[in-house]
N, C-alpha and C positions, 0 to 999 in steps of 0.2 A: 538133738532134742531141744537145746536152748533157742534155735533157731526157728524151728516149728512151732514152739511157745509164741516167740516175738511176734511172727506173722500171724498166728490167729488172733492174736489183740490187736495188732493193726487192722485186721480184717474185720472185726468187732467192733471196732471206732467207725470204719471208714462207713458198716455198715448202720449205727450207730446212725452216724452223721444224714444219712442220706433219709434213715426213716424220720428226724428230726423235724429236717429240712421239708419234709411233705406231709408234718401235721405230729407224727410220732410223741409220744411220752415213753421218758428216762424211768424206769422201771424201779433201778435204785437209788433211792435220794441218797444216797452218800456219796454216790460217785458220779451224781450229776456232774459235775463242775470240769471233770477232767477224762470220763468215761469216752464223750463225743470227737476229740482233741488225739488223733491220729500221732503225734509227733510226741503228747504226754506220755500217753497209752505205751507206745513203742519202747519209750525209758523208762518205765517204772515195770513193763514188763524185760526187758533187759538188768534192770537193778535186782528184781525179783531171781529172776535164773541165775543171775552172777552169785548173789549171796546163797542161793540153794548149790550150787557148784563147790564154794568156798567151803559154806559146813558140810560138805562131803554128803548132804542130800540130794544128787543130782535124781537122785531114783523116784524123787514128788515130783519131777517133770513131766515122768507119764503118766503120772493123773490128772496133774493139773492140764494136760495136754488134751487129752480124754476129756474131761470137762469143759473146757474153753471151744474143743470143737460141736459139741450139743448148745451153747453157747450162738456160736457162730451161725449153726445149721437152724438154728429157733429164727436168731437175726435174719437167717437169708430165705427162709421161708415167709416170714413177716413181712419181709422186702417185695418178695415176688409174688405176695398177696394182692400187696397194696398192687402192684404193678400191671397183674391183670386185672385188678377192679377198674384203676383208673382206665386201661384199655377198653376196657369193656364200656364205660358211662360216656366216651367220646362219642360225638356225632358221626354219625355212618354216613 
């Protein structure tokens, strides 16, 4: 579970990064700063599952799990929006 956790934040960053990088705005201003930041993201969602493990809440894993993948799936749709617009305004 904790592991599942970690990679959809990474997957969240990485995608994060990429809609940035082609025009994108950061949704939540609080987490602008370290949201985009693949390697932050990874540890703070690693600190996050350690300390949910520790106080014997490992069982908000699969929510948080749950949640971070509608997350992700919002990101990768948004991704592959942008991806067929740009396709599509190239010169034929």
């Amino acid at each position: 579970m904790s592991a599942l956790f970690v990679g959809l934040n990474v997957a969240d960053a990485w995608l994060t990064t990429q809609l940035l990088a082609h025009g994108g705005v950061e949704s939540f201003w609080w987490s602008a700063h370290y949201n985009s930041n693949i390697f932050v993201k990874g540890l703070l969602a690693l600190l996050v599952a350690v300390v949910l493990i520790r106080l014997g809440k490992a069982r908000l894993l699969k929510w948080l799990n749950i949640a971070m993948l509608f997350v992700v799936l919002s990101n990768g749709i948004c991704f592959l929006g942008y991806l067929c617009s740009w396709l599509y305004w190239q010169p034929r």
